[in-house]
C-alpha positions in Angstrom: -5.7 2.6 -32.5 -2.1 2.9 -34.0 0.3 0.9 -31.7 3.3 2.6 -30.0 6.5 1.9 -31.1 8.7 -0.3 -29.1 11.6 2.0 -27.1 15.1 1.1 -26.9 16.2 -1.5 -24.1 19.8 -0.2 -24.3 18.7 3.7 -23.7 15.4 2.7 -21.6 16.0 0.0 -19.4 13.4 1.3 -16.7 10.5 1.5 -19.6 11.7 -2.9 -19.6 11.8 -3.1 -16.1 9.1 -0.9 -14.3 6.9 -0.9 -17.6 5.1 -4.6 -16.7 3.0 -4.9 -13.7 4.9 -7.8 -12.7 8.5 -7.4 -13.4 7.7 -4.1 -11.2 6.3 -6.6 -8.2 9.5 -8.6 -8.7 11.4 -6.5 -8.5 10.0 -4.2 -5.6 10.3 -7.8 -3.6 13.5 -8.5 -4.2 14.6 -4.8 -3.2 12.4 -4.5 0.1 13.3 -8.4 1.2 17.1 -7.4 0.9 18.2 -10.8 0.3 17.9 -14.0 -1.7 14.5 -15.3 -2.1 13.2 -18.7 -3.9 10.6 -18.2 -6.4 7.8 -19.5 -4.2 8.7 -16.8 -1.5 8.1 -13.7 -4.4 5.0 -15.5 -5.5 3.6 -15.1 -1.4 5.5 -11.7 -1.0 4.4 -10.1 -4.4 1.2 -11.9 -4.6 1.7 -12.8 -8.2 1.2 -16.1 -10.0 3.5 -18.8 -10.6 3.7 -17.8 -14.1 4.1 -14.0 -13.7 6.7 -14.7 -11.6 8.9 -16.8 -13.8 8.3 -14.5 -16.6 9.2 -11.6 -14.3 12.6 -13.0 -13.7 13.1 -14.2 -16.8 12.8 -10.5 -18.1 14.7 -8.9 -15.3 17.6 -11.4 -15.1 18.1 -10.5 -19.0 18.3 -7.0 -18.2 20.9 -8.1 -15.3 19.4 -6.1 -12.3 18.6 -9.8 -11.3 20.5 -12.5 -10.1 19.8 -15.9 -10.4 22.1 -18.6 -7.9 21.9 -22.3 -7.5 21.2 -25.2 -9.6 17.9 -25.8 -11.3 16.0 -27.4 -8.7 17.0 -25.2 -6.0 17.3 -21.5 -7.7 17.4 -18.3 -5.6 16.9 -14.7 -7.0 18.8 -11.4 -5.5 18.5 -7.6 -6.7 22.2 -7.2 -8.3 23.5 -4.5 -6.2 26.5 -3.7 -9.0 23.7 -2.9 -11.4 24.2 0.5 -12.5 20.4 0.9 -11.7 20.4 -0.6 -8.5 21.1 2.5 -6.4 18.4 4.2 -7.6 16.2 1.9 -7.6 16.4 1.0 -4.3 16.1 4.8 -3.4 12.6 4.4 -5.4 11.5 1.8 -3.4 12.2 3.4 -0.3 10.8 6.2 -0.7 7.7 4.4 -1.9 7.3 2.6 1.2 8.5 5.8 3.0 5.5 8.1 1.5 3.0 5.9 2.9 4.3 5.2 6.6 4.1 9.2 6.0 0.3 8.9 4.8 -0.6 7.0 8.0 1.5 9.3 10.0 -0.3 12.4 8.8 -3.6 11.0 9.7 -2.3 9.6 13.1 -1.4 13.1 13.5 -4.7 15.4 12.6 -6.3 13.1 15.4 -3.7 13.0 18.1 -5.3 16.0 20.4 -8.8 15.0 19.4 -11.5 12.9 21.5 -11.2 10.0 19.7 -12.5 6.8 20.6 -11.3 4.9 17.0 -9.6 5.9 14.1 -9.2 3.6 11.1 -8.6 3.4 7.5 -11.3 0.9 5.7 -12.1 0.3 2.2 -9.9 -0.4 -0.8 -7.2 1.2 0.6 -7.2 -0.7 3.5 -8.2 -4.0 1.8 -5.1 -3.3 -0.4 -7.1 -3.1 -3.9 -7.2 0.9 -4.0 -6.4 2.5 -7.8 -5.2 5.8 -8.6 -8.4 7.2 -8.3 -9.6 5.9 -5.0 -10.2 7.8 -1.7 -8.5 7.0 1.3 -11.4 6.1 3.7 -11.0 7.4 7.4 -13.5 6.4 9.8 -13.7 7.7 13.6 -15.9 6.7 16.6 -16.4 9.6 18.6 -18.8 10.3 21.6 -22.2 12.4 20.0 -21.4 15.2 21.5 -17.8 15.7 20.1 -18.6 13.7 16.7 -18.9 16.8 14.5 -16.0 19.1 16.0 -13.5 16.1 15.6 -15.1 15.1 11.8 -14.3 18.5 10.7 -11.4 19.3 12.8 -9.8 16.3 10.9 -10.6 17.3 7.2 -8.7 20.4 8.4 -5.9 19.3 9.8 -5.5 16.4 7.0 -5.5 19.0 4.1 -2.6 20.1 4.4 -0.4 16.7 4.4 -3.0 15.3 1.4 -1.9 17.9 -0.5 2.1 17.1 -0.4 1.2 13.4 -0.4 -1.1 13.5 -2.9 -3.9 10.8 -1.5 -7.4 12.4 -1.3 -8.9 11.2 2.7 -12.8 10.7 3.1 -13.3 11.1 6.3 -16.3 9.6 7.8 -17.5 9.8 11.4 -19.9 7.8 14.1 -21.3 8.4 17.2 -20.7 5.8 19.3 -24.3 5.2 20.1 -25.2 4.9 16.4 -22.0 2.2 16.3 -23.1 0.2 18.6 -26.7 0.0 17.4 -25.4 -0.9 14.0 -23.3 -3.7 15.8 -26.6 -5.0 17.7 -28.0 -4.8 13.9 -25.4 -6.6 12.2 -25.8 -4.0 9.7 -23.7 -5.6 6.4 -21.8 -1.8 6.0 -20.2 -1.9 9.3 -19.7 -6.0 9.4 -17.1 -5.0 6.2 -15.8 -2.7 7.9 -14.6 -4.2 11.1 -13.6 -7.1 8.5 -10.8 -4.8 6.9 -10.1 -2.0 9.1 -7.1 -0.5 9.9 -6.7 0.6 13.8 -4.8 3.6 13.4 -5.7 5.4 17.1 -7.7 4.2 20.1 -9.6 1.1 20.6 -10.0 -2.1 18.0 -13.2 -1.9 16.9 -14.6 -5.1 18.2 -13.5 -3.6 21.4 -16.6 -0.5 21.2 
């Protein structure tokens, strides 16, 4: 397969900055923290390696939407806020962290009016490891005899918001009976899930 051609760093600065997995973690760090942050706090915040890390602001501080302060044993890193970019790019960043508080929200939402005992996200989305393809999983406890009417009074009411958010919810439902038997079982499926859950609505899990 015929490699692309390089693009312009002059005329495509984003393609230089967002285009690399971890100049893009760098730099949404830097932006969310708001401040001046040692390397060793992006490598905890961003979750990157050491190495990632010093590459990332090696590229960004070349493109200058980085600031590097302090001498060589005790450097700190800033966004530059005179950037050109840097308006924008904190808008970006906003609105990224913005559209999922708005995810959560929505789901928080299709279950306010419902008899819910639990609601919670599980899976790789609430682990954290989720790719573009994923689901977001929903799970609910609900009494048995309200379990169905609140599964698929949900899906409903969650449409609607998936649609403008673009996330795709899996909603899946227990009876609290059947939860607590799978607790008495240990079952492995529900010992995960209590592991990474996601309270959203009603009672922590271990709580049932």
């Amino acid at each position: 397969m015929a490699r692309s051609e390089r693009e312009s760093a002059i005329r495509y600065p984003l393609t230089w900055m967002l285009g690399v997995d971890s100049n893009l973690r760098v730099l949404r760090t830097l932006v969310r923290h708001g401040g001046v942050l040692a390397a060793s706090d992006i490598v905890r915040m961003s979750r990157l390696s050491r190495e990632s890390v010093r590459l990332g602001l090696l590229a960004l501080g070349a493109l200058g939407i980085v600031d590097t302060l302090g001498s060589i044993n005790a450097r700190v890193h800033r966004l530059n806020e005179l950037h050109y970019l840097a308006p924008v790019l904190t808008m970006v960043f906003k609105a990224e962290a913005e559209r999922f508080e708005a995810i959560l929200n929505a789901v928080c939402q299709s279950a306010i009016d419902k008899p819910v005992l639990s609601l919670f996200l599980y899976g790789s989305a609430a682990r954290g490891d989720d790719m573009a393809d994923s689901d977001l999983d929903i799970g609910l406890v609900a009494r048995p005899g309200d379990l169905a009417d609140v599964v698929e009074g949900l899906r409903d009411a969650v449409r609607g918001p998936a649609e403008y958010l673009s996330f795709r919810p899996s909603v899946v439902g227990l009876d609290i009976e059947d939860f607590r038997r799978l607790t008495n079982n240990s079952d492995p499926w529900l010992e995960n899930v209590k592991r990474e859950a996601i309270v959203l609505l009603g009672r922590r899990l271990e709580e049932l």
